[in-house]
C-alpha positions as CSV (number, residue, x, y, z in Angstrom):
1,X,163.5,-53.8,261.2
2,X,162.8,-52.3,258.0
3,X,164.0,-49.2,256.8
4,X,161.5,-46.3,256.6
5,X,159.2,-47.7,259.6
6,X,156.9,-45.2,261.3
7,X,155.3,-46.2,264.7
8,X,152.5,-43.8,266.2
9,X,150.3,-43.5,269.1
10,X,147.3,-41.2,269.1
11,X,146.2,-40.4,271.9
12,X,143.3,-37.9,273.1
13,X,145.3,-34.7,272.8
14,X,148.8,-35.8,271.4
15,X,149.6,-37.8,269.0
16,X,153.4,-39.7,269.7
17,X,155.4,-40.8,266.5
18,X,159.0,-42.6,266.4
19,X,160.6,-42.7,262.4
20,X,162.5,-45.3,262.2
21,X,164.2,-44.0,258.8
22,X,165.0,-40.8,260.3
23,X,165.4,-41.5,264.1
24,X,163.5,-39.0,265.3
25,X,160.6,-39.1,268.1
26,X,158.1,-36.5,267.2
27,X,154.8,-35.3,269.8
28,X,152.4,-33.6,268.0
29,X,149.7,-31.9,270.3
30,X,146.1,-31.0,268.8
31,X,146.8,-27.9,268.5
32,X,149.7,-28.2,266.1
33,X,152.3,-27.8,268.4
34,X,155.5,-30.1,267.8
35,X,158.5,-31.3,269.7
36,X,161.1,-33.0,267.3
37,X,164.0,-35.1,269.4
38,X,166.3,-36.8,268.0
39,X,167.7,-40.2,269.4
40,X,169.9,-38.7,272.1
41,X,167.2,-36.7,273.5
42,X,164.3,-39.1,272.9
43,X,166.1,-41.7,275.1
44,X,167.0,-39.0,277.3
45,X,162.8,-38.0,277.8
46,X,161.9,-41.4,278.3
47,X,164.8,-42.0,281.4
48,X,163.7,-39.0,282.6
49,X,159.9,-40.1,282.2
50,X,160.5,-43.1,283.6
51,X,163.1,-42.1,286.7
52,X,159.7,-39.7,287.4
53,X,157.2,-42.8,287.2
54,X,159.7,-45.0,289.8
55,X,159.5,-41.8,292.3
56,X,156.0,-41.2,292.2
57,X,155.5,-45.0,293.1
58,X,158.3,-45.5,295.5
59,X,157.1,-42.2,297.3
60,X,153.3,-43.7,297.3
61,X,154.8,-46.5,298.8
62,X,157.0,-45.0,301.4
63,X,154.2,-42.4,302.4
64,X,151.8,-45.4,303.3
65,X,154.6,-47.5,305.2
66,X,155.2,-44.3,307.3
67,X,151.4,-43.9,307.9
68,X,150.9,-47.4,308.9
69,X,153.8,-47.3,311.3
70,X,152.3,-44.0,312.3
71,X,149.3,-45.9,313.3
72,X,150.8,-48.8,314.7
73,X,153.2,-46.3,317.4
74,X,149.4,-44.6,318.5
75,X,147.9,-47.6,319.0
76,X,150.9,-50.1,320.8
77,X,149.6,-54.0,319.9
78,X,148.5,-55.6,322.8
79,X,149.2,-59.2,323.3
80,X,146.5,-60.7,326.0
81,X,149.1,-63.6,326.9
82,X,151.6,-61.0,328.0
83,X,151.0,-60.2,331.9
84,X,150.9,-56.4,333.4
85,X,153.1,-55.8,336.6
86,X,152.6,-53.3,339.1
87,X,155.7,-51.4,340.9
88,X,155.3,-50.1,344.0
């Protein structure tokens, strides 16, 4: 990479900007409001972003598995080649 790079996203209502000649990650909001990290802290925010992001979706997951298996326990599966037997 070249020295002096600057990569940005703008998004709706923050703008994201990583200087390659400086090393700093920079998020700007609309109003003017800035958060300067530096390397150590921007790769910090984005383990943290993305260890949030895994947990969300491995929740999602896990919260349907439960309600299927939820559903499955109220409603037993019945298998019409099995036979029923009465005790006396």
């Amino acid at each position: 990479m070249k020295e002096g790079i600057t990569i940005t996203k703008k998004l709706k209502y923050a703008d994201f900007e990583w200087d390659e000649k400086e090393k700093t990650f920079t998020i700007t909001e609309e109003d003017g409001n800035r958060v300067i990290l530096n390397k150590v802290y921007a790769f910090a925010f984005m383990r943290f972003v993305v260890r949030m992001a895994q947990r969300n979706w491995l929740r999602s997951k896990a919260q349907k598995k439960s309600e299927r298996a939820i559903a499955l326990a109220e409603h037993p599966f019945e298998d019409p080649s099995q036979t029923e037997f009465e005790y006396e």
